[in-house]
N, CA, C and O atoms as a MOPAC input file, in Angstrom:
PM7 MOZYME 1SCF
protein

 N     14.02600 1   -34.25800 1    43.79900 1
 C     14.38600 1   -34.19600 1    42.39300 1
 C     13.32300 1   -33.43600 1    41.59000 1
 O     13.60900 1   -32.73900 1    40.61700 1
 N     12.14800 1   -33.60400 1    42.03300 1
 C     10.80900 1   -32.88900 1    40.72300 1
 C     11.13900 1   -31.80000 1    41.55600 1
 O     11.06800 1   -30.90100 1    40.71900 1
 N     11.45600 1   -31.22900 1    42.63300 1
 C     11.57900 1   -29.59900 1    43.32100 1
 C     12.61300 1   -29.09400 1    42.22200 1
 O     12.19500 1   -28.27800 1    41.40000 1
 N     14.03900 1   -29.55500 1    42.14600 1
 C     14.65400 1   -29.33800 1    41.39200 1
 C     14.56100 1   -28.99000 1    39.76700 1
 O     15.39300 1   -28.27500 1    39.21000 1
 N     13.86000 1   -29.36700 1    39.34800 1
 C     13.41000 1   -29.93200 1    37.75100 1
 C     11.90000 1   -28.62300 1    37.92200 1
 O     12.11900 1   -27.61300 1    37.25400 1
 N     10.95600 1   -28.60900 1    38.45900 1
 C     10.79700 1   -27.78800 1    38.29700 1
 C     11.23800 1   -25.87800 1    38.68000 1
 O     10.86300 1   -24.87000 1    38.07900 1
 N     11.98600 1   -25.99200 1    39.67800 1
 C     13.03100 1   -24.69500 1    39.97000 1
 C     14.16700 1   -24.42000 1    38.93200 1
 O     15.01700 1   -23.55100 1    39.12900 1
 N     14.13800 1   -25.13300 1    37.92400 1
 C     15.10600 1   -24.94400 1    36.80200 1
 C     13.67700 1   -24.47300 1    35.77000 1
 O     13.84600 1   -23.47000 1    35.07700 1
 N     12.26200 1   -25.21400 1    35.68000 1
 C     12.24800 1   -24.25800 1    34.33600 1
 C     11.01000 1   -22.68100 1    34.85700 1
 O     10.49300 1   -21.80800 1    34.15900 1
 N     10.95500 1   -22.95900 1    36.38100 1
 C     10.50800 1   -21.76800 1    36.36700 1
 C     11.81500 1   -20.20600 1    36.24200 1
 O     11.67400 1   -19.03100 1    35.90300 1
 N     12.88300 1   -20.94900 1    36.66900 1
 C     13.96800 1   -19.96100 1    36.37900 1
 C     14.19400 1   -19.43600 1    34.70100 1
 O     14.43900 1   -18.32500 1    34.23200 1
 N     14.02500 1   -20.54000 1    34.18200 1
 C     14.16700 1   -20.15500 1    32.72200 1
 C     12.92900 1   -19.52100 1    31.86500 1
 O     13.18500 1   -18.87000 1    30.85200 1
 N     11.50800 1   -19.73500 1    32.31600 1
 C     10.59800 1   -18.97700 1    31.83600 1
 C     11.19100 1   -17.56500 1    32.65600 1
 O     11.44400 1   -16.66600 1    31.85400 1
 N     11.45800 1   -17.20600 1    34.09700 1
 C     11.79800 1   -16.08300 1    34.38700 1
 C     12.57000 1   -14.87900 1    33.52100 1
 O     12.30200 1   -13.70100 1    33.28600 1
 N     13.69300 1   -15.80200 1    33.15900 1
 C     15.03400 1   -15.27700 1    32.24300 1
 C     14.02100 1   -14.90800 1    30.76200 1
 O     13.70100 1   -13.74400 1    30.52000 1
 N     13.74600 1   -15.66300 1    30.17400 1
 C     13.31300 1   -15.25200 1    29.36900 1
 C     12.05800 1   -14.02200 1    29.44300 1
 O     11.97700 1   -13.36800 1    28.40400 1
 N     11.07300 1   -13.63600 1    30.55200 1
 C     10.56900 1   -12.86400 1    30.59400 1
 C     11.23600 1   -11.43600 1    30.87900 1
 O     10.75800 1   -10.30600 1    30.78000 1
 N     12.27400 1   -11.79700 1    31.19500 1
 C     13.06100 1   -10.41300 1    32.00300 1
 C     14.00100 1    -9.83500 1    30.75900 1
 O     14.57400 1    -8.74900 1    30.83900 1
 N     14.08700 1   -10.74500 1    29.54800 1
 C     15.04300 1   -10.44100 1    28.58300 1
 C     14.01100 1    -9.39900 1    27.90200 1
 O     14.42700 1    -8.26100 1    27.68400 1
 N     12.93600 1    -9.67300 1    27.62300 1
 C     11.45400 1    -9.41100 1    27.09500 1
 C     10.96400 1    -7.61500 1    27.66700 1
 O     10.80500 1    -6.49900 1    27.17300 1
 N     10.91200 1    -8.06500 1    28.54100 1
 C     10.76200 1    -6.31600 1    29.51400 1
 C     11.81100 1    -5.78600 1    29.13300 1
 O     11.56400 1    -4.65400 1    28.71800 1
 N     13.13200 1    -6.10600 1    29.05000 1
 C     13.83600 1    -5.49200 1    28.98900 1
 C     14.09000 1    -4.36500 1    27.55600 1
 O     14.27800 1    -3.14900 1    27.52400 1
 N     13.97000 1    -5.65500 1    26.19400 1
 C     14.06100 1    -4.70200 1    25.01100 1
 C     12.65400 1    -4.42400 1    25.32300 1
 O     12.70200 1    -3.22700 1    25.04100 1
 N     11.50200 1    -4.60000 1    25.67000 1
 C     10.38800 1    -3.55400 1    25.13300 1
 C     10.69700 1    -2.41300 1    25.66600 1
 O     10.70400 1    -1.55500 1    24.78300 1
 N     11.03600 1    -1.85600 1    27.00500 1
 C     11.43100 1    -0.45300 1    27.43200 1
 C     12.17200 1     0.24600 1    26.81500 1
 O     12.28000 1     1.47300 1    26.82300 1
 N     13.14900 1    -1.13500 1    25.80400 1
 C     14.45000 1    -0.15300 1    25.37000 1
 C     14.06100 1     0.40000 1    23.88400 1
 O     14.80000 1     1.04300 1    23.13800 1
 N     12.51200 1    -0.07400 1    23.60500 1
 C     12.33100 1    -0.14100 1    22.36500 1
 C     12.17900 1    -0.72700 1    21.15000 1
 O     11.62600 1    -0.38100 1    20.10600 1
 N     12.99100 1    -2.01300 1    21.61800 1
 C     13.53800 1    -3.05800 1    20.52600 1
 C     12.68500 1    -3.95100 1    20.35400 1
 O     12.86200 1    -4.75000 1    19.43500 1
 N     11.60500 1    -4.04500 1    21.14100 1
 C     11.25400 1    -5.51500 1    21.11200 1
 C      9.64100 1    -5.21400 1    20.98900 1
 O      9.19000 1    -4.09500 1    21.23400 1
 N      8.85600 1    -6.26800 1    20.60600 1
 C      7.81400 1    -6.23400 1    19.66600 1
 C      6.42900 1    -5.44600 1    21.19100 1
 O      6.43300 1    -5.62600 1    22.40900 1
 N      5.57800 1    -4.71100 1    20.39200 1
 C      4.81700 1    -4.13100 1    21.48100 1
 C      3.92900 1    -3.16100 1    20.51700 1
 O      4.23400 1    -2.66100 1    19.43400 1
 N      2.72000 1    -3.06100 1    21.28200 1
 C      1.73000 1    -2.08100 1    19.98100 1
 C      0.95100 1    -2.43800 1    19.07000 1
 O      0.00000 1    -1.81700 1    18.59600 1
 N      1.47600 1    -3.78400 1    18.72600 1
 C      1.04000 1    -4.69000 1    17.76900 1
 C      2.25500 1    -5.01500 1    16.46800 1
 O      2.03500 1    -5.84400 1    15.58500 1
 N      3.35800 1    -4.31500 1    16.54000 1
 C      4.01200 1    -4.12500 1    15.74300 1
 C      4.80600 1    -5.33300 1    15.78700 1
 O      5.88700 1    -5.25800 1    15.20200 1
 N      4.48200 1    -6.57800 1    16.42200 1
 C      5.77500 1    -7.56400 1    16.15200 1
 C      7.27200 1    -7.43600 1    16.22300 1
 O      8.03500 1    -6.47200 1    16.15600 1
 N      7.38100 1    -8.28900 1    16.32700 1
 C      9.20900 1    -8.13600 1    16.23400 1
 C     10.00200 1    -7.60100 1    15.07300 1
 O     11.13800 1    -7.13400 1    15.14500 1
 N      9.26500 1    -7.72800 1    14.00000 1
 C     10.06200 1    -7.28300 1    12.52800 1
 C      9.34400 1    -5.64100 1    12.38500 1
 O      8.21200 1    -5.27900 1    12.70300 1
 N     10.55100 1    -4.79700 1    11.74600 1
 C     10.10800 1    -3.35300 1    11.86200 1
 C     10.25000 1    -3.33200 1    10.08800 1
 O     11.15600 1    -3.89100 1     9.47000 1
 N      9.23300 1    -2.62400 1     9.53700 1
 C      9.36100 1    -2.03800 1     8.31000 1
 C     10.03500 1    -1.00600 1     7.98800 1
 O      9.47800 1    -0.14600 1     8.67100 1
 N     10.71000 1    -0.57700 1     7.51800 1
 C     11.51700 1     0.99000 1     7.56200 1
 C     10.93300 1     1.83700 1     6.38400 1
 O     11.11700 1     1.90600 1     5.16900 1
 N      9.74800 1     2.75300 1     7.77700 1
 C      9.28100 1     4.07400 1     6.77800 1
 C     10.41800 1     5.21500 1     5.61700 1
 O     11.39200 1     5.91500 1     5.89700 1
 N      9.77400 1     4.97100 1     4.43000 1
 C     10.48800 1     5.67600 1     3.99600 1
 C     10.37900 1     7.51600 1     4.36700 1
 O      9.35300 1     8.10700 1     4.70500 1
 N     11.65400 1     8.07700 1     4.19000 1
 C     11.50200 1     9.45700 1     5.04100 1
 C     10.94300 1    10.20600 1     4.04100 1
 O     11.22000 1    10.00200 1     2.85900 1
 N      9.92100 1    11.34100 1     4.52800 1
 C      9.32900 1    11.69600 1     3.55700 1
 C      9.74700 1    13.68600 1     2.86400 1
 O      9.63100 1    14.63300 1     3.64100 1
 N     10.11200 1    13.85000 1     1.64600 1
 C     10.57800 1    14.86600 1     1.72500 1
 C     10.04900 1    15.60100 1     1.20200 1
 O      9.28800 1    15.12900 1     0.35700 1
 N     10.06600 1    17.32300 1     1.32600 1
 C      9.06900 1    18.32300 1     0.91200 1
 C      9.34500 1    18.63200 1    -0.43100 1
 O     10.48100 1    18.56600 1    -0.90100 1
 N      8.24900 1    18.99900 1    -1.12600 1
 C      8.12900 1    19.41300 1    -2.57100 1
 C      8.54500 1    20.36100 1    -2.81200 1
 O      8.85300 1    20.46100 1    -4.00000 1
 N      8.79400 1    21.49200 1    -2.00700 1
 C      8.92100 1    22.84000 1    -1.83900 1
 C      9.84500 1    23.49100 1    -0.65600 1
 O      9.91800 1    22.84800 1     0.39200 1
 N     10.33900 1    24.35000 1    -0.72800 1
 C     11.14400 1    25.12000 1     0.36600 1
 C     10.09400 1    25.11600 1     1.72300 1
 O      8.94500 1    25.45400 1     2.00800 1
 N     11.41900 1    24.43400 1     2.41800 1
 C     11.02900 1    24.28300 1     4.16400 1
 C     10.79800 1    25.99800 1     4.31400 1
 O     11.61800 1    26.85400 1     3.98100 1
 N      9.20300 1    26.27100 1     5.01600 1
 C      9.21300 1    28.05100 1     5.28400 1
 C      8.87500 1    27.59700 1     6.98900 1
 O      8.12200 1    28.38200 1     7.56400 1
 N      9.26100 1    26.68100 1     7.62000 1
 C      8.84600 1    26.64200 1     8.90100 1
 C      9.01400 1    24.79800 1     9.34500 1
 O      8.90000 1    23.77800 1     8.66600 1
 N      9.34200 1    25.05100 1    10.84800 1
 C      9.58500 1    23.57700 1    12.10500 1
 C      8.60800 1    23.76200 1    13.10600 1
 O      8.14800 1    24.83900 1    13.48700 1
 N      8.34200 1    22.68600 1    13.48100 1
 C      7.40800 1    22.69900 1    14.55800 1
 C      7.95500 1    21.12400 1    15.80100 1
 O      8.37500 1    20.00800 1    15.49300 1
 N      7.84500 1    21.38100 1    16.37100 1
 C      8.63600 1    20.46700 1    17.31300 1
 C      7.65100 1    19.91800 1    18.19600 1
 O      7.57300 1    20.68500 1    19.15500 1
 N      6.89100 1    18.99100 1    18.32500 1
 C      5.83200 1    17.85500 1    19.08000 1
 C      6.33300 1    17.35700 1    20.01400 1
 O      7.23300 1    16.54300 1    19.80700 1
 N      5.97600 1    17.63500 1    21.23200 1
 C      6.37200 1    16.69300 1    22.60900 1
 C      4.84600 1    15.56900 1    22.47800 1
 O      3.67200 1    15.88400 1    22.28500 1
 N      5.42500 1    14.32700 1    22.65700 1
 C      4.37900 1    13.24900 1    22.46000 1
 C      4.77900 1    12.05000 1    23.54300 1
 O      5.89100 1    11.57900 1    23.78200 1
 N      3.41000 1    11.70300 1    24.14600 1
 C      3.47700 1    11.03800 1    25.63600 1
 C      3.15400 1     9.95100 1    25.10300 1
 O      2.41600 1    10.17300 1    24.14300 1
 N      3.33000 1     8.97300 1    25.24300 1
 C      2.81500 1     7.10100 1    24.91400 1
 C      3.65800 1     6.27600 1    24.07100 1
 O      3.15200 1     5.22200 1    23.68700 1
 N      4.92500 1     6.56100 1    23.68000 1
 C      5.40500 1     6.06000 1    22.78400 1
 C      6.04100 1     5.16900 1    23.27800 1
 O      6.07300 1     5.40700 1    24.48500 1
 N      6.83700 1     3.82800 1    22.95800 1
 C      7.51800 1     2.93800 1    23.66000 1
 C      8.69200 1     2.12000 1    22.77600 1
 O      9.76300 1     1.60000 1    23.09000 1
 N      8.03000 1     2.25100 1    21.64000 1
 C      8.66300 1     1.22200 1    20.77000 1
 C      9.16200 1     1.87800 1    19.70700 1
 O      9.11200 1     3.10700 1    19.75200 1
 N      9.81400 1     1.15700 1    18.39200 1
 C     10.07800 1     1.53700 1    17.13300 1
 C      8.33500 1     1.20100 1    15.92300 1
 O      8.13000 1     1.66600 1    14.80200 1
 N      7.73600 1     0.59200 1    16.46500 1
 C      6.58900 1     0.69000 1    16.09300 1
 C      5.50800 1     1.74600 1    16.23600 1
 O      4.69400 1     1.84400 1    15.31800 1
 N      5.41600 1     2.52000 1    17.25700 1
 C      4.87000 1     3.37100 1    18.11600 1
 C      5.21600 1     4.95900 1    16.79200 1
 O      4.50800 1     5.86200 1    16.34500 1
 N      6.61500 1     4.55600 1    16.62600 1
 C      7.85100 1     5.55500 1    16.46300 1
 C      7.23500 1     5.79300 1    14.71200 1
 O      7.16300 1     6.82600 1    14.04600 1
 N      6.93200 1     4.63400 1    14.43600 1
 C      6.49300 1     4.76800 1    13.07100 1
 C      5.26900 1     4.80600 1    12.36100 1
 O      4.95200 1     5.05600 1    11.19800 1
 N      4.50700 1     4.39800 1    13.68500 1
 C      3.25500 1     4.87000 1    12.98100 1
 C      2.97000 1     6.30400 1    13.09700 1
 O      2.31100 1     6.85000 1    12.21200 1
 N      3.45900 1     7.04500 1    14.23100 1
 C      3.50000 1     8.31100 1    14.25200 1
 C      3.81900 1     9.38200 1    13.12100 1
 O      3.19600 1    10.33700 1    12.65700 1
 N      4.99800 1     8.83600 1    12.89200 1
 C      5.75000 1     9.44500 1    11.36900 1
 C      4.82400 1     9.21300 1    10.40300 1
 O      4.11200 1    10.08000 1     9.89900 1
 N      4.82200 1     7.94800 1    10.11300 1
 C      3.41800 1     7.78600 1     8.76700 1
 C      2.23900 1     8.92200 1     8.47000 1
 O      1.87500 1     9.58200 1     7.49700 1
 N      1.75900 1     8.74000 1    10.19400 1
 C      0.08300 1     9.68500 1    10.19900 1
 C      0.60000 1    11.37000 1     9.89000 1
 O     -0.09000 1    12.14900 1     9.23400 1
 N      1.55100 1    11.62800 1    10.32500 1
 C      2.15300 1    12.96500 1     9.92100 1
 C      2.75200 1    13.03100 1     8.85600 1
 O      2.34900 1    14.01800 1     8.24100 1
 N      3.58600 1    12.43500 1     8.26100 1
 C      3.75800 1    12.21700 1     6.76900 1
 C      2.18000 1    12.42700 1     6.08600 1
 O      1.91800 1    13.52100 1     5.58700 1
 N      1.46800 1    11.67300 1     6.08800 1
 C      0.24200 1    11.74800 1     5.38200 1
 C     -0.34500 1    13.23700 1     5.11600 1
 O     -1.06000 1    13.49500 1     4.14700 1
 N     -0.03400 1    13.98900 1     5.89300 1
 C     -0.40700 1    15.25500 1     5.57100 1
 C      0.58000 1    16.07000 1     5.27500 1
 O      1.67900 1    16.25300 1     5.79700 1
 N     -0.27700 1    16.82000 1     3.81600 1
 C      0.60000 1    17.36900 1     2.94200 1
 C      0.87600 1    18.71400 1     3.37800 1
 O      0.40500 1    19.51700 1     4.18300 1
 N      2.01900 1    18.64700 1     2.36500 1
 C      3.25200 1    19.89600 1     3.03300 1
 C      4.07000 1    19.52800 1     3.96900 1
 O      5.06500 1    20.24200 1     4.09100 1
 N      3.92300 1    18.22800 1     4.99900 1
 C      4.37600 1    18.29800 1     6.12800 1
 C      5.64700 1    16.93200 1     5.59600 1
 O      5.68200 1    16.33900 1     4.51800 1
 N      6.25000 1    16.82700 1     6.38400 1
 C      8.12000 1    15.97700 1     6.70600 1
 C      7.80700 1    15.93600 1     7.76600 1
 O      7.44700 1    17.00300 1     8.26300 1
 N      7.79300 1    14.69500 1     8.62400 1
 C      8.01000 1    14.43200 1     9.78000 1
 C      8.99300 1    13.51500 1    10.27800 1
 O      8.88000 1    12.32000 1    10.00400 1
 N     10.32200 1    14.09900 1    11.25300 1
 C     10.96100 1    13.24900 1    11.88200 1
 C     10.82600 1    12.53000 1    12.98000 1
 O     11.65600 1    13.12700 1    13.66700 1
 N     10.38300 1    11.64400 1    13.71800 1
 C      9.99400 1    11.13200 1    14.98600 1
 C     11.33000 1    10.14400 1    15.97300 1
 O     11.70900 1     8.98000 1    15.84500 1
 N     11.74300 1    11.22900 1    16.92000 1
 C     12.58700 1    10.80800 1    17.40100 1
 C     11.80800 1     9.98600 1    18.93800 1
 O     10.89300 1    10.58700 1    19.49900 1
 N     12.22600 1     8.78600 1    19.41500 1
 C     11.62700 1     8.07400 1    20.22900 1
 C     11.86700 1     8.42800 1    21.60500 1
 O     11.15000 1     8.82500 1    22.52300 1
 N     13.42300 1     8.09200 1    21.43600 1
 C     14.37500 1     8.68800 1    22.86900 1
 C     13.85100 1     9.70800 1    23.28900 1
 O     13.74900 1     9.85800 1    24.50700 1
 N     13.49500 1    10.44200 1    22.61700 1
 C     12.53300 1    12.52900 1    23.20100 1
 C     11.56200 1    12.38000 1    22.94600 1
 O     10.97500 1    13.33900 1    23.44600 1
 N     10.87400 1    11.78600 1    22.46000 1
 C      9.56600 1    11.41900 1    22.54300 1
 C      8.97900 1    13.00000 1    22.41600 1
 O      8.44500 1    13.76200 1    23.22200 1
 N      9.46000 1    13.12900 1    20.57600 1
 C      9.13700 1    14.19800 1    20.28800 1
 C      9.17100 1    13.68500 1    18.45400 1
 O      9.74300 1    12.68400 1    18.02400 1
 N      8.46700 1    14.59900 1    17.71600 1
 C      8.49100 1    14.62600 1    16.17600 1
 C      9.06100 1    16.27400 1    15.77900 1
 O      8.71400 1    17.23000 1    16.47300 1
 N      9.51700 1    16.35300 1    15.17600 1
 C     10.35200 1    17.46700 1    14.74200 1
 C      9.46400 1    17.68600 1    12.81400 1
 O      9.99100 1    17.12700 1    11.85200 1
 N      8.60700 1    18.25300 1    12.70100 1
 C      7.97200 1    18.71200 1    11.83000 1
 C      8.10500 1    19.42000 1    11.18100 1
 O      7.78200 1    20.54100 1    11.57500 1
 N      8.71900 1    19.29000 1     9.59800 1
 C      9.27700 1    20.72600 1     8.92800 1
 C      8.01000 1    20.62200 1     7.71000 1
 O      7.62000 1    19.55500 1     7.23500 1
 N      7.63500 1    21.58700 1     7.44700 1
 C      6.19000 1    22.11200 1     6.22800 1
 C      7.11900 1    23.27100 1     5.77900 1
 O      7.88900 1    24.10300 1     6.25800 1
 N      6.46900 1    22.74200 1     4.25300 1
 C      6.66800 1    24.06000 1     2.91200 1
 C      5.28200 1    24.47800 1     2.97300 1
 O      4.92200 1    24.44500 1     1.79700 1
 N      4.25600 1    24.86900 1     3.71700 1
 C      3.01700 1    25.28100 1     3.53100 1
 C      2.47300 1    25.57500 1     4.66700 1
 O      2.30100 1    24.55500 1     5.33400 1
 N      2.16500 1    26.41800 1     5.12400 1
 C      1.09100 1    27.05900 1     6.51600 1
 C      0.19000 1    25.53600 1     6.60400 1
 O     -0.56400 1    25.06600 1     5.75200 1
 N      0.64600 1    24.86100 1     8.22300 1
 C      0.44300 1    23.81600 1     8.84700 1
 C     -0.42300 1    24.58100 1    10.30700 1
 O      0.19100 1    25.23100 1    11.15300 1
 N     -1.87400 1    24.34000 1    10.35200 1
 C     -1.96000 1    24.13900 1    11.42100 1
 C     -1.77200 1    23.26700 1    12.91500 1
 O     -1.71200 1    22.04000 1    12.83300 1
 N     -1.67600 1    23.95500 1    14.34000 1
 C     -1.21600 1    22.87600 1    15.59700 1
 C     -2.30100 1    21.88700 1    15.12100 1
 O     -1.92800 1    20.75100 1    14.82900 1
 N     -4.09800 1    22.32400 1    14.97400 1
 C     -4.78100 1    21.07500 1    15.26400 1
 C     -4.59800 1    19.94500 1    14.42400 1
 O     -4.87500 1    18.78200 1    14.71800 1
 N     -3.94800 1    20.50100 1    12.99300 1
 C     -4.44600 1    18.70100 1    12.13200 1
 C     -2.88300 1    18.28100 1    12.50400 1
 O     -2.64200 1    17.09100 1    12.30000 1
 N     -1.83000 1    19.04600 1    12.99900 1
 C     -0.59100 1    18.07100 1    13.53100 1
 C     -1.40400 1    17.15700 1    15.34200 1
 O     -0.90300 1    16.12500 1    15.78900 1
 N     -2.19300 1    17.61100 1    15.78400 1
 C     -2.45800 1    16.99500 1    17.15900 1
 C     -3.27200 1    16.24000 1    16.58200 1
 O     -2.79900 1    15.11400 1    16.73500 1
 N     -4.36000 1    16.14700 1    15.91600 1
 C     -5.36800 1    15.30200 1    15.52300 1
 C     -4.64900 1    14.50300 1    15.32300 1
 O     -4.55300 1    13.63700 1    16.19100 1
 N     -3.84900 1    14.39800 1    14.17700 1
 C     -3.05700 1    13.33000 1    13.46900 1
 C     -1.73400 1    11.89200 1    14.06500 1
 O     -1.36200 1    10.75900 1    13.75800 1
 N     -1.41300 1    13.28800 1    15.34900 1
 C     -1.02900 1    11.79600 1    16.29500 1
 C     -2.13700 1    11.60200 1    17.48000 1
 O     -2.09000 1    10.44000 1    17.88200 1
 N     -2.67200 1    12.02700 1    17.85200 1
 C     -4.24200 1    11.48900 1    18.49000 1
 C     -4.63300 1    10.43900 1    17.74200 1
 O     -5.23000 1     9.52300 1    18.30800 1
 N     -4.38700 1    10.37500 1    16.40600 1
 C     -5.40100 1     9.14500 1    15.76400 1
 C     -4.70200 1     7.83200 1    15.53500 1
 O     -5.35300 1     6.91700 1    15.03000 1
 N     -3.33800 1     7.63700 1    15.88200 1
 C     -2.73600 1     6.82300 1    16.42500 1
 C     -2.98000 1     6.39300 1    17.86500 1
 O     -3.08200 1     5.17400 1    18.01000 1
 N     -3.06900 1     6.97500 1    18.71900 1
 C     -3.36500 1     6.80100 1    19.52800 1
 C     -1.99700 1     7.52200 1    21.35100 1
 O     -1.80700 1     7.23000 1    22.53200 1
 N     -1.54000 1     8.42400 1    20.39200 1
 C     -0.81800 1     8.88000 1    21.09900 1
 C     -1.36100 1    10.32900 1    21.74100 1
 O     -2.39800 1    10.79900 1    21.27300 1
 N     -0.64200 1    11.05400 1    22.83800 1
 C     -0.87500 1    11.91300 1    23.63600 1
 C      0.30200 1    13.28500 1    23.13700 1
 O      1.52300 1    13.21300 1    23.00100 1
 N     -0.68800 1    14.57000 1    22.93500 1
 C      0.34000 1    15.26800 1    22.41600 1
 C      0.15800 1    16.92700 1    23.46200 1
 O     -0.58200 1    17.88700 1    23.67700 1
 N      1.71600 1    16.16400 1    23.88700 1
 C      2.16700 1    17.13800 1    25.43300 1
 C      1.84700 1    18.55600 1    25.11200 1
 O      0.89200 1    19.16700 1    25.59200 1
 N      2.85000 1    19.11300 1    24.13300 1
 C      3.15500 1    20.29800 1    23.45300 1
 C      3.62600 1    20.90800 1    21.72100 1
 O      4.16800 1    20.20800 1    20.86500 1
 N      3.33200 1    22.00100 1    21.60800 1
 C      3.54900 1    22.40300 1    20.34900 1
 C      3.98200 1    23.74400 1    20.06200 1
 O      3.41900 1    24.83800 1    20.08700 1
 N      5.43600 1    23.25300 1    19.71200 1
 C      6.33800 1    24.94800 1    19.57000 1
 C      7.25700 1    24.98000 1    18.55900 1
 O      7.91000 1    26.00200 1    18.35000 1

């Protein structure tokens, strides 16, 4: 009977760990530090005519937290709109103002992300 009783709640700590892995891969679920509740960055838009895109391949991302601090640190610099798509694990960067690659790489470096490419 205690074999039993405990083979029921190691099954159920199991289940519940496997539900857990599951949304963090998918994104959904708390990781990064970002908790379970997501704030929704507001999108940020240019002052001036889009004269140029720049498209960021970015390695480390996992979550919707990940997803947004990214956007933020690139938002923060002016001239720049940043979209950060997770699934491509890419930011899509539109500037009304001559943007250099380094302060877009610095800027997700200082999050703490890895930045593949820039085209």
């Amino acid at each position: 009977m205690t074999d039993a009783i405990i083979l029921i709640i190691v099954l159920i700590v199991l289940i519940f760990a496997v539900k857990g892995t599951v949304k963090h891969f998918k994104g959904e679920g708390a990781c990064c530090g970002g908790g379970s509740s997501t704030v929704k960055a507001k999108r940020k838009m240019l002052k001036n005519p889009k004269i140029g895109e720049k498209i960021i391949q970015i390695e480390g991302m996992h979550c919707e937290h990940c997803r947004q601090s990214v956007a933020s640190e690139l938002n923060k610099i002016d001239g720049v709109a940043a979209k950060v798509d997770l699934k491509k694990n890419r930011a899509i960067v539109s500037f009304d103002r001559p943007v250099e690659d380094e302060t877009l790489r610095l800027a997700v470096e200082k999050v703490g992300f890895k930045v593949v490419s820039i085209g």
